[in-house]
N, C-alpha and C positions, 0 to 999 in steps of 0.2 A: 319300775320303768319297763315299759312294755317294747315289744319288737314292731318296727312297721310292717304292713303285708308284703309290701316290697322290698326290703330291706337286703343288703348285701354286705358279703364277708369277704375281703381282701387277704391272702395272706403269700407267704412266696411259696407255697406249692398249690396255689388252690385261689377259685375264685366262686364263691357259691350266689344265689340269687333267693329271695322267697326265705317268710320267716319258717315255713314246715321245713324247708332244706339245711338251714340255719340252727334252729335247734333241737335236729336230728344229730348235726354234727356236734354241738356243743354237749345234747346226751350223750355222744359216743365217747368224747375226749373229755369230760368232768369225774368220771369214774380213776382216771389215772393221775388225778391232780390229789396231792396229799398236803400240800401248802402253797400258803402266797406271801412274800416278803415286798410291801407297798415301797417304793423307794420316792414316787413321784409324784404326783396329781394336778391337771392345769386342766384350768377353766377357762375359757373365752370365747364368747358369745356362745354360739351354736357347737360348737367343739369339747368334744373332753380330751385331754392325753393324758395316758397311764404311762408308767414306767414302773415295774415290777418285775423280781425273779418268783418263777413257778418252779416247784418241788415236784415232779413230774416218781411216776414208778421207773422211768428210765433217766433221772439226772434233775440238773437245774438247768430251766430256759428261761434267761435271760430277752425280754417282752418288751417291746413298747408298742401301744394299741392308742391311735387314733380314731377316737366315735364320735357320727355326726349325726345329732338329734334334731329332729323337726317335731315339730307341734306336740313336744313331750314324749314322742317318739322315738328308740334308735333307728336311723334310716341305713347306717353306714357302720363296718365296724373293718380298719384297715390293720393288720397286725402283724408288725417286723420283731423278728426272733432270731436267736440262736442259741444253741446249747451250751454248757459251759466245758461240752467235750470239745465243741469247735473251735472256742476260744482257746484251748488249752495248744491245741496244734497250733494256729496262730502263731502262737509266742516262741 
């Protein structure tokens, strides 16, 4: 699956545009991902939802990413997280 030209990245600290900006960041932050634990996967229509913890060099982040594909393309990729240090205060 390929990226659209236009394509954008949602995330709470960050909002990017453009697939060269897109996976410049995902080069930057894939060097620190050491696992991925699938918990979820939903398909409907034009939508995918992930739900997954990522094994990060600095913890588990806890992930759900919303991506919205057009013409076989990802157009859209919205991604709500938290660490499982955050969660720990939380409680």
């Amino acid at each position: 699956m390929s990226f659209a030209e236009d394509v954008t990245f949602e995330g709470p600290r960050m909002k990017l545009a453009g697939r060269a900006t897109v996976l410049g960041f995902l080069a930057h932050i894939l060097p620190m991902v050491r696992g991925i634990q699938l918990k979820q996967h939903i398909v409907e229509g034009d939508y995918v939802a992930t739900v997954f913890d990522m094994e990060t060099v600095n913890g588990v982040d806890h992930v759900f990413d919303r991506i919205h594909i057009v013409d076989g393309q990802i157009k859209s990729i919205h991604a709500f997280y938290y660490s499982e240090q955050t969660a720990e205060r939380q409680i």
